[in-house]
Each structure stands twice: as C-alpha cells, then as structure tokens.
C-alpha positions in Angstrom: -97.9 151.8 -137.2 -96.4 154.8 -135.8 -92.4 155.7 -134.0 -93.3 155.1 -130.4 -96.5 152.8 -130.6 -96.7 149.6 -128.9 -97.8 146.5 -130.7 -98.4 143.6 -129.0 -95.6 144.7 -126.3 -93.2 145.6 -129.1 -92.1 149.4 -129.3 -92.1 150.7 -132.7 -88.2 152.1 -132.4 -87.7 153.8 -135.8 -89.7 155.6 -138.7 -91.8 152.8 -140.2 -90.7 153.2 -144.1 -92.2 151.0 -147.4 -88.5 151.1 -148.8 -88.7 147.6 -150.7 -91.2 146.5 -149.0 -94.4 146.4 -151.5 -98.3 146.3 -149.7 -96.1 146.6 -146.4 -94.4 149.2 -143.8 -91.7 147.9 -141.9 -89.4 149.6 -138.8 -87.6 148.7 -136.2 -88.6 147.3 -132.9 -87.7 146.6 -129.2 -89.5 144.0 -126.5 -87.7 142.7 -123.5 -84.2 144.0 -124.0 -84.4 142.8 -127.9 -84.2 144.6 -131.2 -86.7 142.7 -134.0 -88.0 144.0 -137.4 -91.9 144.2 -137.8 -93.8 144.4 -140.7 -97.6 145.8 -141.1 -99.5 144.3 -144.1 -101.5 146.8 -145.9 -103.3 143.9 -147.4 -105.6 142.2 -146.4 -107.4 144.4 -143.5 -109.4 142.3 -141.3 -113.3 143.6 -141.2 -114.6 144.4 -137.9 -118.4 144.1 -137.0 -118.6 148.2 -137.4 -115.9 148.1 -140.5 -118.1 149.9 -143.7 -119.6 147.5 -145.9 -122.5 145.0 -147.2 -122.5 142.0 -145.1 -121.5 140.0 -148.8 -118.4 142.5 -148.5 -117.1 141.8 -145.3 -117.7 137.9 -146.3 -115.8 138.5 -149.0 -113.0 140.0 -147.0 -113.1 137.5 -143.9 -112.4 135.0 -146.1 -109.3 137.0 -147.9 -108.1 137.1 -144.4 -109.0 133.3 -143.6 -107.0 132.3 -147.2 -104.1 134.8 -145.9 -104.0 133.4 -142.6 -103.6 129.8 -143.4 -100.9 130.4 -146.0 -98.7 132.2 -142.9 -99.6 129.3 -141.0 -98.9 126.6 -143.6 -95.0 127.5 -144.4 -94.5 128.3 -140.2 -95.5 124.9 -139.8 -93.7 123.5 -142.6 -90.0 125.3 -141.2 -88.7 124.7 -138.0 -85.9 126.9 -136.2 -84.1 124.1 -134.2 -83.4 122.2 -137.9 -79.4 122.1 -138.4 -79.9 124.3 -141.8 -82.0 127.0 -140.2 -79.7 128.7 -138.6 -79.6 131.1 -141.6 -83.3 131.4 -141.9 -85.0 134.7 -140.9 -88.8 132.7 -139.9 -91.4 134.0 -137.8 -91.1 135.1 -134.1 -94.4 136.5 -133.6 -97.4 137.0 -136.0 -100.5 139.0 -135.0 -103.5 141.2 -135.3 -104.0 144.4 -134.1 -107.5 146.2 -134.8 -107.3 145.6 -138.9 -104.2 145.2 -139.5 -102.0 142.2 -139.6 -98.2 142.3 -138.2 -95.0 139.7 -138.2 -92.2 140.1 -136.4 -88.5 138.4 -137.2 -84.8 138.4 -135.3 -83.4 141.9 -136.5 -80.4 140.8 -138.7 -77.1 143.7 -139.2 -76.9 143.4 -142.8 -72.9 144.0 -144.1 -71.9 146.4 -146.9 -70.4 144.2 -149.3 -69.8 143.3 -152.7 -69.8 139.5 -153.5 -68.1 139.7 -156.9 -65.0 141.2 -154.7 -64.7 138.5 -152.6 -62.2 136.1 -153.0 -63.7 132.4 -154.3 -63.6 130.9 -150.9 -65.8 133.6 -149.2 -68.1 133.6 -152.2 -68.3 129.9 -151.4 -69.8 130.7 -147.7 -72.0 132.8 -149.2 -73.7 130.4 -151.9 -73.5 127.3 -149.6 -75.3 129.2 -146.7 -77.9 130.4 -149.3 -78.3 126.6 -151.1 -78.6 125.6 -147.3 -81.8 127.5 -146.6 -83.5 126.7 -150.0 -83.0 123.3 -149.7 -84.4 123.1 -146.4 -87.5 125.2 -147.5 -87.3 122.7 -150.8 -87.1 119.6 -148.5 -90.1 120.6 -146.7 -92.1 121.4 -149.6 -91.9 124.7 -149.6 -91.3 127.2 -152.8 -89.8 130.8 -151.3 -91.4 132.4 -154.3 -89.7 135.7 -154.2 -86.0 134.9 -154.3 -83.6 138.1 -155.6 -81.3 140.0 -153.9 -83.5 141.9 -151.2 -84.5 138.9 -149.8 -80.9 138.0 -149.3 -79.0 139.7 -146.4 -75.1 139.1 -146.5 -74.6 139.2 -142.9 -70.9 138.8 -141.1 -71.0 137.4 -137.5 -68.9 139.0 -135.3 -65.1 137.9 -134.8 -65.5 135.9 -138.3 -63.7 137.2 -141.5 -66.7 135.6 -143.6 -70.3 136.5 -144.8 -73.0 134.3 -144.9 -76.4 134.6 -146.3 -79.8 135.2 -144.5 -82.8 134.3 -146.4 -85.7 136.5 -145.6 -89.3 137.1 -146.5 -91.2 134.2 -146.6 -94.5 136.3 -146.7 -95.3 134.9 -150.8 -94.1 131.4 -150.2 -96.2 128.6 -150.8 -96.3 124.7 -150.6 -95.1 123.2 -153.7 -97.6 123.1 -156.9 -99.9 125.1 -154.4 -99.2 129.1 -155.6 -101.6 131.9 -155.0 -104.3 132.5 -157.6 -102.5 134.0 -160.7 -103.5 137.6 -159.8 -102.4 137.6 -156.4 -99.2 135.2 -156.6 -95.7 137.6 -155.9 -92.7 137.3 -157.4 -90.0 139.8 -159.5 -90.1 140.0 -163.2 -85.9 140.2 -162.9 -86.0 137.2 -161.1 -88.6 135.0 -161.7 -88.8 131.6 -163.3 -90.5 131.3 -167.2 -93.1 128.4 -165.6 -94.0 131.8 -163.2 -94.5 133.8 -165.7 -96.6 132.0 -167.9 -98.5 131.9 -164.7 -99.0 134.9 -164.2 -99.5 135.6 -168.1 -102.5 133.2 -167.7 -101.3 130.9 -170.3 -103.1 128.0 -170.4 -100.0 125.5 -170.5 -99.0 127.1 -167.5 -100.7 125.4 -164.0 -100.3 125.7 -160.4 -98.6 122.5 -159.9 -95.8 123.9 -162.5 -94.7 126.2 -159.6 -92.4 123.7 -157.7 -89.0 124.2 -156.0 -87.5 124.6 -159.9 -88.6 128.4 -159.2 -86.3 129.0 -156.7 -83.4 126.7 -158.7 -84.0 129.8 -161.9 -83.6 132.6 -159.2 -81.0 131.2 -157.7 -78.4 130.9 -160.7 -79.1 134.3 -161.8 -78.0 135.3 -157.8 -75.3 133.6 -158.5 -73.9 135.1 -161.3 -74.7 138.6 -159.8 -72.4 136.8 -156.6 -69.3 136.2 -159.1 -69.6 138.9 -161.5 -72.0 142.2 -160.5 -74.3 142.2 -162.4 -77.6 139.3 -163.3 -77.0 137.4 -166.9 -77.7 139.3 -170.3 -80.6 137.8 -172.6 -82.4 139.0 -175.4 -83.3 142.4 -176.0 -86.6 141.7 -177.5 -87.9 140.4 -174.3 -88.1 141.8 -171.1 -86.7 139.5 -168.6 -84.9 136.6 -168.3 -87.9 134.3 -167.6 -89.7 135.9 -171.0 -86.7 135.3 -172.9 -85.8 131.5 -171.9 -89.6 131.5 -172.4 -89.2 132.1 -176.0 -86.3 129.8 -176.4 -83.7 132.4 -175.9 -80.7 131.0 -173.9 -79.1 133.9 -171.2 -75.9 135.2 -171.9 -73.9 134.3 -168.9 -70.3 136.5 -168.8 -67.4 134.9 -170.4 -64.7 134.9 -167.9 -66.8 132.6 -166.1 -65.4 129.8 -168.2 -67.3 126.7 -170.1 -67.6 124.8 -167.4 -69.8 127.6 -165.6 -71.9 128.3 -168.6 -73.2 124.5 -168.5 -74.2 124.4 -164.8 -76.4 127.7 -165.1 -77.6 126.6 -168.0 -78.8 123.8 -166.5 -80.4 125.8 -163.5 -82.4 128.1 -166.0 -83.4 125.3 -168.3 -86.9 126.4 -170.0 -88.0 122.9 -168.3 -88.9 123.0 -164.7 -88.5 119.3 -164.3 -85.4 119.5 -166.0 -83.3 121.8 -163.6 -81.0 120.5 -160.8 -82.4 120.3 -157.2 -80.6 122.9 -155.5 -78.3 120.6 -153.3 -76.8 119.5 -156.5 -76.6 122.3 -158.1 -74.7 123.9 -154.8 -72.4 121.0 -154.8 -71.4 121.4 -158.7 -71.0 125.4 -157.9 -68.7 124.4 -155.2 -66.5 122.1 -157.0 -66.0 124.8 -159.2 -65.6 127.9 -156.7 -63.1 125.0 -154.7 -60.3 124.8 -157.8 -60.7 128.5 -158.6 -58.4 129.0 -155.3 -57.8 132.7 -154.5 -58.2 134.1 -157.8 -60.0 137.1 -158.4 -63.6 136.5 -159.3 -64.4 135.2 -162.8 -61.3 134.7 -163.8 -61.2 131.5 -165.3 -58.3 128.8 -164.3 -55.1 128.1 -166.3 -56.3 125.2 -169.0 -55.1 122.0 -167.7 -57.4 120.4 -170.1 -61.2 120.9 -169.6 -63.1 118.9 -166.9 -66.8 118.5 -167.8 -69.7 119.4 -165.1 -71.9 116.7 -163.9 -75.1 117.4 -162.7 -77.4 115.0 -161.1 -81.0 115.5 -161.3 -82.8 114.1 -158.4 -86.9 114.1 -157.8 -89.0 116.8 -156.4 -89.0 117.7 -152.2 -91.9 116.0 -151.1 -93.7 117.9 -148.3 -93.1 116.9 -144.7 -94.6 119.8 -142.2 -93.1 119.9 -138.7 -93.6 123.4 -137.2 -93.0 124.9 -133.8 -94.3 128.3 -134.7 -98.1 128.4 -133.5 -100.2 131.7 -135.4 -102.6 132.6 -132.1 -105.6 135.4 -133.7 -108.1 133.3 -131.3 -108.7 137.1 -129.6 -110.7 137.8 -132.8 -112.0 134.4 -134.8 -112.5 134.7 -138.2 -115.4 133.2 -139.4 -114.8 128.7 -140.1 -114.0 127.9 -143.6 -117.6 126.9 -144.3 -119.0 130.2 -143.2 -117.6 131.9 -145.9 
C-alpha cells in the first residue's frame, strides 16, 4: 500500500504508517466523497498459483488464509450495525483481497485530545457507559474483543455536544467465546490482558480455550477504568510483570486510594483470579455508574464526604450465549480459496 494507490476504488490519501498497528499498515482513505481508515495485513499473504513454494507450502498457507478468513467472517456475522448499541462500534465496511494481501476498511473516526481523569464524574460516566455498551453487545453475541486497552478505544466528541464517548475499535483478534486462536497466534497485551489469557498463552495446562470467555474483556475493562478516573492502570506486585501474572499468582492489584472502599470492591470483583467469578459487564457498568452518579461534580477520585459507607452489590449473571445475526457479507469469490477439505 502506497500514498496515491487505489484499492478496490479507495484512494490511499495519507502515508500508510505501522504506528500501533502490529503485522499491519494502516492510512487514510477516500471513495465516493468519504474519508475511511484501511488497514493492510502483513499476515497472512494469500499464495498465488506462480507464488514460490512446494505445493505442501502453499497448502499450508491456503489454509492460514481459509482459518483467517472465516474468523473475519465469524465476528462480522456475529455484530450488526443497525443494533441500538452499535452505534459506538467501529465494524467492518469493506474487507478484501488485492493480489496477496488482505485489506479492511472502517468509518474514519476524529479521535479527541483528552484526558479522562480530568473530566468531571458525569462526562467520565459517558465515556464508561458508551464503552460497557459496545462490550456487552459484542458479549451478548458471543463475541470476546480480545484486545481491549487504550488504543482500541477512541474518545471521540460529536460535534455541538460538550461530551466524549468511546468508540471501540479493532476487532481484527476477536473470537467467539471459548473459541480463541491457537495459543501461538492468539493477540492480546501483556498490560492488559486477563490471567486465564495468559496461562494461555504460557501453555499451562490448566489453562483451555473454553477459559477465554467474555471475563477477558470484564479484566481489561476495570483496569481502563481506573486509568479513566485516575491516569494511570492499577499498581501490583513488582515480582511479576503484569497485572494478569500477578492476580495469577494470587497477588491482588493495588487500585489508588482516593478511589474510596467502595471502588476497591467492584474492581476487585472485575479482576477476580476466577473467570467465572467476575461480573458480566452490564453489571459491572451499572455498579460503576451508581458510583460515578453520587460522586456529583467532584474532581476525579476524590472520594465523597462519609455519610456512613454504602456497600457495592454486584450481581453475577451467566455467560453471553452466541446468537450470530450479520449484515456484513466478506465477498474474495474473485480468487476462491481452496474448500476446507482440500486442505
């Protein structure tokens, strides 16, 4: 991808960069009057008939592609745009192939220069509600975002309004729930991600595909949120690396104290060592709420006058079962891959 190439009758508008974009290059484009972002995927590169290679390694790589393919096709179906909480989605607009290299293109989105922790409580509110709005959309449809820190995030401000809301982007790693990538392929942020992820990823053997449920995205959630009120992501243990490897070694994260009591317990409970044991995220959203709704105007993590201390209740509620109902169709019929029992 080049400034000035056409892709599938998008013009390549800007410098394509790899800023924070891992195996991909990303720039802006236009297409009939409209500005998009579009991302090329270094990997995987679909083999064509002259590509280099045994015929056992273009096999190989047709089905790499096949596996990649279905995944992007799997969580398109699973999300649909015209769903009352999708408005804050950034899903799919167009998702092709061009000689080896596969592109997707989203709604470009004017990200605002802000800081959440200096917003007052109410607008902070906005901010987690929107975000707890697209996960538990994703969550309800069985999907696991996979990738969740503050990258993924945009804090966006909509003309003529004095809030921000959030705009969850980059669905490229998620994955049905219980269905993750193989362990050496699955994505995810050491800051960010859940324990059950990284014993995962560690190859532990207590640690399964099915563990990787929705609770991944409840763990990288209340660490957002703390960054939101305070700055900065929890403190934990020293010894360990991350947060995941030190609530994996029974290590509890050391949430800021002007938070209050009341805040510890409820991101406790979102970063419990136990998957099953977290709050769905609607819940936890509507315990962070009751809390951000009596801190008033106050400036952020500063704890209320004590009128007496009101205990949090969290309810925990079963896992998102998956119901796919897509409007997105992935069309690469120009250039078949191979069936599934042809690999």
């Amino acid at each position: 991808m080049r400034m000035g190439q056409i892709l599938n009758g998008y013009e390549v508008v800007t410098r394509p960069t790899n800023a924070d974009a891992g195996k991909c290059i990303w720039a802006f484009a236009r297409k009939d009057g409209e500005e998009f972002f579009i991302k090329e995927y270094l990997d995987p590169k679909r083999p064509r008939p002259d590509s280099m290679g045994s015929v056992a390694d273009k096999k190989r790589r047709h089905a790499e592609c096949r596996r990649f393919e279905l995944r992007q096709q799997r969580v398109a179906d699973a999300l649909r745009g015209d769903h009352p909480k999708a408005g804050n989605l950034v899903l799919t607009r167009d998702f092709f192939v061009d000689g080896t290299r596969y592109y997707k293109v989203t709604e470009r989105i004017a990200a605002a220069d802000v800081r959440p922790h200096e917003l007052d409580a109410t607008r902070q509110l906005v901010l987690v509600r929107t975000l707890a709005d697209s996960l538990s959309l994703l969550h309800e449809n069985g999907i696991v975002h996979g990738d969740l820190k503050p990258e993924n995030v945009l804090l966006h401000q909509p003309e003529g309004s004095k809030l921000h809301i959030a705009k969850l982007i980059d669905f490229d790693d998620a994955y049905p729930v219980g269905d993750p990538p193989p362990r050496t392929v699955v994505a995810g942020n050491p800051l960010y991600g859940a324990p059950e992820w990284l014993g995962y990823v560690r190859s532990e053997p207590t640690f399964r595909q099915a563990d990787l449920t929705g609770a991944v995205d409840v763990f990288a959630f209340a660490l957002l949120v703390h960054t939101y009120l305070t700055g900065a992501p929890p403190e934990h243990d020293p010894r360990h690396e991350s947060p995941a490897a030190a609530v994996l070694a029974g290590s509890r994260l050391r949430w800021d104290h002007a938070l209050g009591g009341d805040w510890h317990e409820v991101l406790d409970a979102m970063t419990d060592g136990v998957p099953t044991a977290r709050p769905d995220v609607s819940a936890a959203a509507a315990t962070i709420g009751g809390l951000l709704g009596r801190s008033g105007d106050r400036p952020p993590g500063r704890p209320a006058p004590a009128r007496g201390r009101s205990r949090v209740r969290i309810n925990l509620t079963g896992r998102a079962d998956v119901r796919p109902r897509g409007r997105l169709r992935i069309n690469l019929s120009s250039s078949p891959l191979p069936d599934e029992g042809n690999r």
